[in-house]
N, C-alpha and C positions, 0 to 999 in steps of 0.2 A: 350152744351154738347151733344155730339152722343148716346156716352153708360153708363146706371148708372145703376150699380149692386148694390142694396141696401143689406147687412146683409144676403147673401142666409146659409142655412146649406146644405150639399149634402151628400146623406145617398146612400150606396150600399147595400139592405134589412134593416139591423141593423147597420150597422155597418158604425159609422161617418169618413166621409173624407175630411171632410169643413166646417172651423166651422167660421159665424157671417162673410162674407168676404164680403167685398165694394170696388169696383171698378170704375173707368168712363175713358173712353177715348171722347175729346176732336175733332172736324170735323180738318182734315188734320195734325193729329198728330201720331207720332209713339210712343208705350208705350208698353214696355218686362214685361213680370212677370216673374222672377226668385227665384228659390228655391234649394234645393238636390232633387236627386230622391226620388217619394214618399211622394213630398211635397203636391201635390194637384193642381201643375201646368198646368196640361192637362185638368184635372176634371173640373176648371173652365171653360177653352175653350169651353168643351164637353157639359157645361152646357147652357152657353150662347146661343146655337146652337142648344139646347135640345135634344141633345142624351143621355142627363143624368138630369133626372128634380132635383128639388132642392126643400126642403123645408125649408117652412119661408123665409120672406126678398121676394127681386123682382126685377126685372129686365127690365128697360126704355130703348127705344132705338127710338132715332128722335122723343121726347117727350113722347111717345107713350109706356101703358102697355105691355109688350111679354109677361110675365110670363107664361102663358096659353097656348100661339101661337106656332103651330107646326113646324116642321122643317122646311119641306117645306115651308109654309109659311114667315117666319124667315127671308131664302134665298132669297125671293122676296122683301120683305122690304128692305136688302142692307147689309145681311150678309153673309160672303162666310168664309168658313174654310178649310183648306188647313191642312189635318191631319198630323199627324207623320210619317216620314218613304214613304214619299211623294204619295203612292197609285194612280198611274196612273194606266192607265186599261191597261197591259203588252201585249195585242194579238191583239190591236183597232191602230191605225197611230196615227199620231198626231194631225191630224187635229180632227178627229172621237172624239180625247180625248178632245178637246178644242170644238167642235159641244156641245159635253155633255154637258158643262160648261153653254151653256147659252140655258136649257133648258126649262124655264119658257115664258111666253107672250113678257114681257117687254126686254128680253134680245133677243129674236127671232126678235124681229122688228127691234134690233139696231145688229144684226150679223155682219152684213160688216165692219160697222163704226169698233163696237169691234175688229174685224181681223186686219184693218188696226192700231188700237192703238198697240194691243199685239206685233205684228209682227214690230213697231216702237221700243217697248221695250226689246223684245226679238227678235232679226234677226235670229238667227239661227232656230226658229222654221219654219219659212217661208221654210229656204231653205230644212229644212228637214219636211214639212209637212205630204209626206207620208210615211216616215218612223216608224215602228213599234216601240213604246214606248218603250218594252225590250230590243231593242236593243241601247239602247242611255246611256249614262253617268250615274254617279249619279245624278252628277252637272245638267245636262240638263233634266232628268226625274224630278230634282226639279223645274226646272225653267216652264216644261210641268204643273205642278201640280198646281204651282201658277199663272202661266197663263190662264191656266181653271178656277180657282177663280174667276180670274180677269174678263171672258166671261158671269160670271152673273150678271154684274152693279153693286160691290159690293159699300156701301159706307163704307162700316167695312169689312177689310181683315183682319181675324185669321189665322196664322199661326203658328202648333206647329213646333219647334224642327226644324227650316228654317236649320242649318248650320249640322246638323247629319253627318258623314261621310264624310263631302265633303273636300276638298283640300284649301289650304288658298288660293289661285287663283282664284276658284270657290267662295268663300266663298267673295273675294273682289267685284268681278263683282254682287253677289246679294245685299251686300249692296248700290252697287251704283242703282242695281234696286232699294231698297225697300225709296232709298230717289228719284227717279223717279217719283213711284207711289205716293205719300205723296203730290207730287209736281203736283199732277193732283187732287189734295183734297180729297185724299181715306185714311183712318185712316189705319192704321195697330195696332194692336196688336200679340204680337209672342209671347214664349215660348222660353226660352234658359238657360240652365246651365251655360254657359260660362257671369260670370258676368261683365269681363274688355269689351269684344267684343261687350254687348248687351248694355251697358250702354255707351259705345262710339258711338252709332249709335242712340240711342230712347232717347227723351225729356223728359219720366219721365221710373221712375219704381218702381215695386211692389214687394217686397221680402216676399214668405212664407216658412214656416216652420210647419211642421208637421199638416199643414190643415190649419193654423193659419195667418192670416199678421200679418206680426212681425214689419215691417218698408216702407214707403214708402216716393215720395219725387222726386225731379229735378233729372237727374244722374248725375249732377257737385255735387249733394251732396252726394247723394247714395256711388256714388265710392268709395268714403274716408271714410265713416262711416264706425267706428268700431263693431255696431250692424250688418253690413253687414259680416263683416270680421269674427267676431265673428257665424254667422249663418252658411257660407262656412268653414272654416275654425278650428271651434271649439276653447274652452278657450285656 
């Protein structure tokens, strides 16, 4: 096991937004947590990552206690998160966005190697390396954003909200990256509303509701369940 979220609660002042949730992703597996809006979907990501601590419960990753461990930190140990809404740096090229990416010891030593995997994965970044990030696609500001990820030796890729906006074309081509990466033994975990899409692509998944996991499980099971259906869907 990579990642084992034991029971966290996650409180914003007062006010609860996650309640007793447990999690674990798997070395070289992909695994969606889906919800509605407002379920608490991102909040876990943000927590994992600690941009939003968590109280009660804990959080193991490559055997090892985080709960404590700052962000920075975190990232060094082999977690990269790839927020919502892709947040590349709009005014920096692409390359400048992807330098950023591996801004720690450990990813500084392996730069090159890195350049040539991403740029294996992603060709179009190569040829448009110095092209200004605003000016590029959605699709390819996405693919910018997660290839930056990718620049810090993640062994756990977070990614919220991968398919936001983009075109089913786009949206096919990142699937085929995100079983690429998987396929080089880097875990993913994503965020996605869209339950038939994420649950055709990820080995397992986590359904919450209202803070809450309501159901989890294979997604040759997930799919069909009508606790799933019933969560999306309503009585």
């Amino acid at each position: 096991m990579l990642l084992d979220v034991k029971n966290i609660d996650v409180l914003y002042d007062d006010f609860q937004v996650v309640w007793d949730v447990s999690i674990n992703v798997n070395k070289a597996e992909m695994v969606a947590i889906l919800g509605p809006n407002g379920s608490g979907k991102s909040t876990i990501l943000n927590t994992i990552s600690n941009l939003v601590h968590h109280r009660n419960g804990s959080i193991y990753f490559a055997d090892n206690l985080i709960s404590e461990v700052p962000t920075y930190r975190r990232t060094e140990l082999g977690i990269s998160h790839v927020l919502e809404r892709r947040r590349v740096f709009p005014h920096l090229t692409v390359m400048q966005n992807l330098l950023l990416g591996a801004w720690h010891p450990k990813a500084k030593e392996q730069l090159s190697n890195s350049l040539t995997k991403i740029y294996k994965i992603f060709p179009k970044l190569e040829v448009r390396s110095d092209q200004l990030a605003r000016t590029m696609s959605g699709g390819e500001q996405q693919m910018l954003a997660i290839a930056r990820g990718m620049m810090g030796l993640p062994k756990l890729l977070m990614i919220d909200e991968p398919f936001l906006g983009l075109s089913p074309i786009v949206v096919k081509d990142l699937i085929k990256i995100f079983k690429n990466i998987v396929s080089e033994g880097i875990s993913i975990l994503f965020v996605e509303q869209n339950v038939r899409l994420a649950l055709s692509m990820a080995d397992r998944g986590y359904v919450l509701e209202s803070g809450r996991l309501v159901v989890s499980g294979n997604s040759d099971d997930l799919i069909e369940s009508d606790k799933v259906k019933k969560v999306f869907l309503g009585n």
